[in-house]
N, C-alpha and C positions, 0 to 999 in steps of 0.2 A: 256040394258044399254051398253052393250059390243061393239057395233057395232059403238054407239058415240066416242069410246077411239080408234077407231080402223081406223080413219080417220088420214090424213096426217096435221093434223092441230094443229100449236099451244098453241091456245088459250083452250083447252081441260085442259091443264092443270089449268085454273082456275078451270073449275069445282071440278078437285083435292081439291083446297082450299076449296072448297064452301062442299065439302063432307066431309073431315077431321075437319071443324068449326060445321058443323051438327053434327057430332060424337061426338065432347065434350061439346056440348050446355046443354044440360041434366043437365048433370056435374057442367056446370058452375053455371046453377040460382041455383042446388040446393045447400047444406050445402056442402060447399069445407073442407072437412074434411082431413088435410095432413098426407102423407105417414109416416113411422117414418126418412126417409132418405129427406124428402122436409122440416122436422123443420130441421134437421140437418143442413143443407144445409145454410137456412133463416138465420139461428142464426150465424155461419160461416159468412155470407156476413156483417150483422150485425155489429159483433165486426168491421173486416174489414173496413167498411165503418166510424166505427166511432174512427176511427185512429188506430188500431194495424196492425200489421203486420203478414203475413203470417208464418207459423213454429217457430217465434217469441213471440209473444204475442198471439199466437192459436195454441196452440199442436193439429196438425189433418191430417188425411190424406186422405184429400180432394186435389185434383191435382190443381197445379198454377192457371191455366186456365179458370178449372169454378170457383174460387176463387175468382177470378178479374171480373167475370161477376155475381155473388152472390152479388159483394161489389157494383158492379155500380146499379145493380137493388135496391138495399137497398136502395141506395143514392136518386132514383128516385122516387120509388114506394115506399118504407117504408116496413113491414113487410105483403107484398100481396101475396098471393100464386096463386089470380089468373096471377098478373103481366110474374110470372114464369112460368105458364101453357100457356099464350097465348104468350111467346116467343120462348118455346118450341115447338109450333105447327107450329109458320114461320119458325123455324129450320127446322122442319119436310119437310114443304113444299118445301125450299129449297133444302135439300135430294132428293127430287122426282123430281125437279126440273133436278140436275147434275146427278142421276142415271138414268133417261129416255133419255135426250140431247148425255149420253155418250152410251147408248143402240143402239142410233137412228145413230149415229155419227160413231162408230165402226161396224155398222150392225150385230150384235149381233142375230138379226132374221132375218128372209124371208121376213119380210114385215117392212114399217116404222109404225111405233105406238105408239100411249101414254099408252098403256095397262100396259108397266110395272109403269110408274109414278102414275098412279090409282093403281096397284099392290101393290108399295110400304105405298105408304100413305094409304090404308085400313090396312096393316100389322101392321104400323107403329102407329095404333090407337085400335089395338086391345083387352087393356084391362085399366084400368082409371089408372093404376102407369106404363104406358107407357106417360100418357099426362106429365109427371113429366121433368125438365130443368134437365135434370141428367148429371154426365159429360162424362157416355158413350154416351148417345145422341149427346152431342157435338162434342167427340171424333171422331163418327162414321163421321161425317162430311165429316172431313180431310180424313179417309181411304179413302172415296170414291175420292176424290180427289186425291189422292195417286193411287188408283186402276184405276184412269180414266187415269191418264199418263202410266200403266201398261199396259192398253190394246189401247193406241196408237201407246208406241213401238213395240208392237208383231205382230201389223196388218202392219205400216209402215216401219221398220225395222233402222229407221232413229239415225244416229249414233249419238244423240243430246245431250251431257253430261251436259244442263241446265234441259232437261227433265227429266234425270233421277238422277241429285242432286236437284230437287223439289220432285220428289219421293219420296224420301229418308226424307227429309224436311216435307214435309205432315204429314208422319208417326211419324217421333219425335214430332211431334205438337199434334196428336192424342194419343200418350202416356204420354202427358203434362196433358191432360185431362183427361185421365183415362189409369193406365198405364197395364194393359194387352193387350191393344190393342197392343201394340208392337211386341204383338205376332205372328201379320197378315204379321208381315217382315216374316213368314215361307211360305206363298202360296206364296209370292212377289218374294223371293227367287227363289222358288224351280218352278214357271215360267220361271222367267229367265231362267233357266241354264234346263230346259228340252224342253222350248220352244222358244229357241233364240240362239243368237249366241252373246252374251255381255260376251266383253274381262273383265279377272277379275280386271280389274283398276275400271271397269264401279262398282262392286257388292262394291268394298272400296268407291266409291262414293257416294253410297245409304250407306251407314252405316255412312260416314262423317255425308250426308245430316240429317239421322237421329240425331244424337247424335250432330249436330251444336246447334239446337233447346235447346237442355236439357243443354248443356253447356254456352250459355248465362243466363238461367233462376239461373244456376250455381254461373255465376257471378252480377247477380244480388245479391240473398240471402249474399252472399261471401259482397257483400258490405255494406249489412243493418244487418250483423254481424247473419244471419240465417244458412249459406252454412250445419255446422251438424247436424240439425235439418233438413233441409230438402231433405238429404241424407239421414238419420234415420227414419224421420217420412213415405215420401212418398214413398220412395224405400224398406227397410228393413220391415216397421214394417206395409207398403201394404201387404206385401209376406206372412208374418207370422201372418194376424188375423184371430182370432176366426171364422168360419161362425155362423152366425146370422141367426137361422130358421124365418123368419119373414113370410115366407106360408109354407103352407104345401106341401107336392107332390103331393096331392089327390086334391089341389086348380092348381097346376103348369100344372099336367094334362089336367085337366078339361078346362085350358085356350088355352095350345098351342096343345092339342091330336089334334083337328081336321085340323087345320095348318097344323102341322106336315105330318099326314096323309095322308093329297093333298101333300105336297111337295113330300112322297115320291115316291106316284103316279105320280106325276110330275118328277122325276127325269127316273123310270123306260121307262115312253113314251118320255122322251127327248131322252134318252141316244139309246132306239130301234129304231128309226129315222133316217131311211139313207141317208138322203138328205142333211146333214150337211157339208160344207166346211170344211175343216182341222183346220182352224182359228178359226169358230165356236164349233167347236167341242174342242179348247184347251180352249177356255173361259168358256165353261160350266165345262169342268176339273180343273178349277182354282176357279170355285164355289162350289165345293165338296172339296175342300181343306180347302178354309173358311168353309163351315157348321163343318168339322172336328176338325177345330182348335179354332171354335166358341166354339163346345162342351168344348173346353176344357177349356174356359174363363167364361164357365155357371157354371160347377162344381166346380170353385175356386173361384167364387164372394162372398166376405167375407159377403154376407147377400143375403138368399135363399129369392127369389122373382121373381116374372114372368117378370118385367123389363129386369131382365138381357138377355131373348129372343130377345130384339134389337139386338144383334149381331149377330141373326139372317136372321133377316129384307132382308137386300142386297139380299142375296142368294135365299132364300125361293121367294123372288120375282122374282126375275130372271127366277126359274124354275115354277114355276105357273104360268106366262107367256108366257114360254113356252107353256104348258100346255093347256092353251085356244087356244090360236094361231093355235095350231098341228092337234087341229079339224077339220076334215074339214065340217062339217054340222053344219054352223053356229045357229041354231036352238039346238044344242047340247053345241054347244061351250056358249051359253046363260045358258042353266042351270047348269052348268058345275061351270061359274063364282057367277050363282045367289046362287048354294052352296057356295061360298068362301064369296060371298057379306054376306049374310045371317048369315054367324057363328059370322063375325065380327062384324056385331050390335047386334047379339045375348048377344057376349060377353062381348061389350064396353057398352052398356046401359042397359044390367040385373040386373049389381050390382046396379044401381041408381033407376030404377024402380019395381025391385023386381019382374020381369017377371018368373024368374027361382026360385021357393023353393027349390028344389032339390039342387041348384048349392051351392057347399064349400061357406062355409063364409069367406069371406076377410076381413073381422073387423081383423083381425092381423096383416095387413099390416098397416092399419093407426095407427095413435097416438089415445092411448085409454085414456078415461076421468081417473081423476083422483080431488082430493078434496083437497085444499088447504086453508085455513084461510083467508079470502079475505085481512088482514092486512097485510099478507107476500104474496101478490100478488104482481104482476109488481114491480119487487125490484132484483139487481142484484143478480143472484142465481149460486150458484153450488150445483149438483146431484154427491153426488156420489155413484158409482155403476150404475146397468142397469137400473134404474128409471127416464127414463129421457121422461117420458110424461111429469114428474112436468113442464119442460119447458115452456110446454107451457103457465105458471100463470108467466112466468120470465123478465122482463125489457130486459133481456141480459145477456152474458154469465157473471158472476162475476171471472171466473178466467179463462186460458188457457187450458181448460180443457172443453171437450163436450163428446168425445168417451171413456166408460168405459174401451177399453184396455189401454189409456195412462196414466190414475191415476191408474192403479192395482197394477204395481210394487213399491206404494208408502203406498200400504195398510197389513196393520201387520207390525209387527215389523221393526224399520229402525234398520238398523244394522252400518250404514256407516254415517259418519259425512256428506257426500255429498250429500248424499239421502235427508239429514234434510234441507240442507241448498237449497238443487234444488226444494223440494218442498214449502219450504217459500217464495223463490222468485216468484213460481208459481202460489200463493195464496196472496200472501202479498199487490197486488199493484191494487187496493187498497183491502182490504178483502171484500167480498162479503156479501152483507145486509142480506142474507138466504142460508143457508145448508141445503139441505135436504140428510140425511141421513138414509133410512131404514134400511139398513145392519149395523147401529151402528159402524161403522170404522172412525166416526170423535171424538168418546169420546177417542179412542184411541190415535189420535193423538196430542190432545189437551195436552195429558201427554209430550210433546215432546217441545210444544211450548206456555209457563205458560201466555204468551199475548193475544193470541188466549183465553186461557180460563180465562181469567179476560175479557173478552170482548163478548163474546157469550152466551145465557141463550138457555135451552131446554123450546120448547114449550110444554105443561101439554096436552098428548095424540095426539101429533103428530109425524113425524120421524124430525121433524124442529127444525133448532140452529136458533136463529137470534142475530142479532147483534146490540149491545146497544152501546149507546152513551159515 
């Protein structure tokens, strides 16, 4: 199959498509069972769509960005999860799209090829909570479009200050969407200034361009009366959440080990390679910067799952790519990739068909069953605490309130008159048809606010308040 991608052609990259939509076919007929981060998500676009407002009327910290493409899928598709996986996978393809065009366009290799746009989109399908609309996925978009203006200036040298206040601009847009990515201004950086000659007006120009982005969204919120909330929710209280183990490391493993493995075999026979241009040779130096700084975006994503290896993806392609390419006994360089091809169906379609007993269980990634009274079904709910499967039996969210870290500091004792009155107004509009409360932290409050408890009964053997007429 290697030898197809390896042609100057292209239309190659359909096949991409046509191989990334076989990858999640499986998936699709069978029981779409969502991540705990794709009800999230759903339920977010949800409220959204049916009139509230961002940081406003949804305490969350879910980025502007996928917010507003959450709410337009609501609006379209209604609460589909596959609507969101197969928007995710034309993302995807688009990706592969603008990272092979910029591969082929900067000469990046010895040869022209679609091997890294196959490269990326097999990466990019590697395990079923990669098929997810996530808003690093989205994010990643932009960087590459950021990194694509990165390695025009270093090859061109072109003194173009709209290139590189889009730069800049990309990146603010990709931190709109999930904001660690803003991190990736450290290889962007540190490119420049070890592989250029950009006067430092040019580096205040990428930092404008960044932060233009964030400062209209700024004024946006600032006008629909949201601006400290979403300065609080998405900035502050992204930095400071809990991680959420939702896999294990013995599942995290088991997904990216042999990935990884080729990459870093891929990296040692890139890097022993003497034949590299100096230009080629700083672009693969500015892909070991990202995998460095990916790391460091994997170890602080506020919920432990093999998703957050997208931020991977770029790099790890790039040098696997390599990789194939550097063989030179095409016959070698075939099984070479038929190991890379092979792990990735192994481990996009095991979980669905159950090829592998051996393989970690990922039941902890999805949203797990749970048993609800069919009468307090589809009826606006709030969960409070970390129970938020119940969701899934929910009309919609009943208050501003989805992530158990933004109801915690409202739970025990209120001590402050402001406390009482910010979470009535949180609750209040309109009260929610169903509580589900297993940690018993709503009989407490109920002492606080004597309307609530004239109006809510406990259901006899469940964690449920409903709410009477």
């Amino acid at each position: 199959m290697l030898r197809l991608f390896r042609l100057n052609d292209p239309y190659r990259l359909g096949l991409v498509l046509l191989i990334i939509t076989a990858l999640r076919l499986p998936h699709w007929l069978g029981d779409i069972t969502p991540t705990w981060e794709e009800q999230h998500w759903l339920l977010v676009g949800q409220a959204l769509s049916e009139g509230s407002e961002m940081y406003k009327d949804v305490w969350d910290t879910t980025g502007p960005i996928p917010a507003l493409v959450y709410s337009v899928l609501h609006g379209l598709f209604g609460r589909s999860y596959l609507a969101h996986q197969v928007l995710a996978m034309v993302v995807l393809f688009i990706q592969c799209i603008i990272f092979n065009t910029t591969m082929v366009a900067r000469k990046a290799y010895n040869e022209t090829t679609y091997v890294p746009g196959l490269m990326y989109g097999l990466l990019g399908s590697l395990f079923f909570d990669f098929f997810t609309l996530s808003p690093l996925l989205m994010g990643l978009t932009f960087v590459l479009l950021s990194f694509r203006q990165l390695f025009s200036h270093l090859q061109s040298r072109a003194k173009d200050d709209e290139a590189i206040l889009l730069m800049g601009m990309m990146m603010g847009i990709a931190a709109l969407c999930y904001l660690p990515l803003g991190l990736l201004l450290i290889p962007l950086y540190l490119a420049l200034g070890f592989f250029s000659s950009t006067i430092p007006r040019r580096y205040l120009l990428i930092l404008y361009g960044f932060l233009l982005p964030i400062l209209m969204s700024g004024v946006y919120y600032y006008v629909v009366d949201a601006l400290p909330n979403f300065i609080s929710f998405y900035f502050l209280r992204t930095i400071g959440l809990t991680i959420q183990p939702y896999a294990s490391w013995l599942l995290i493993v088991a997904v990216v080990g042999v990935p990884l493995l080729l990459t870093l075999l891929a990296l040692l026979r890139t890097f022993s390679y003497p034949r590299f241009i100096n230009y080629q040779s700083r672009l693969q130096q500015i892909m070991v910067l990202w995998l460095l700084v990916g790391l460091g975006i994997i170890l602080r994503a506020h919920h432990r799952s093999p998703m957050h290896f997208l931020i991977w993806v770029p790099p790890m392609a790039f040098f696997l790519s390599h990789y194939v390419l550097l063989i030179k006994k095409r016959r070698w360089a075939e099984v070479a990739f038929t190991v890379i091809w092979g792990s990735v169906v192994i481990l996009s379609l095991g979980p669905v068909t159950n090829w592998l007993p051996f393989f970690p269980s990922s039941d902890s990634i999805r949203v797990s069953d749970t048993t609800l009274p069919s009468a307090y079904r589809d009826k606006s709910m709030w969960v409070i605490g970390p129970s938020v499967e119940y969701y899934q039996h929910a009309a919609g969210l009943g208050t501003v309130f989805y992530q158990p870290e933004m109801v915690a500091p409202y739970l025990g004792p209120l001590d402050r008159y402001s406390e009482i009155i910010t979470l009535k107004e949180a609750v209040d509009n309109p009260l929610p048809e169903v509580v589900v409360d297993p940690e018993d932290h709503f009989i407490q409050m109920l002492e606080y606010f004597p309307e609530w408890k004239a109006r809510y009964k406990k259901v006899d053997g469940h964690p449920v308040w409903a709410l009477s007429n």
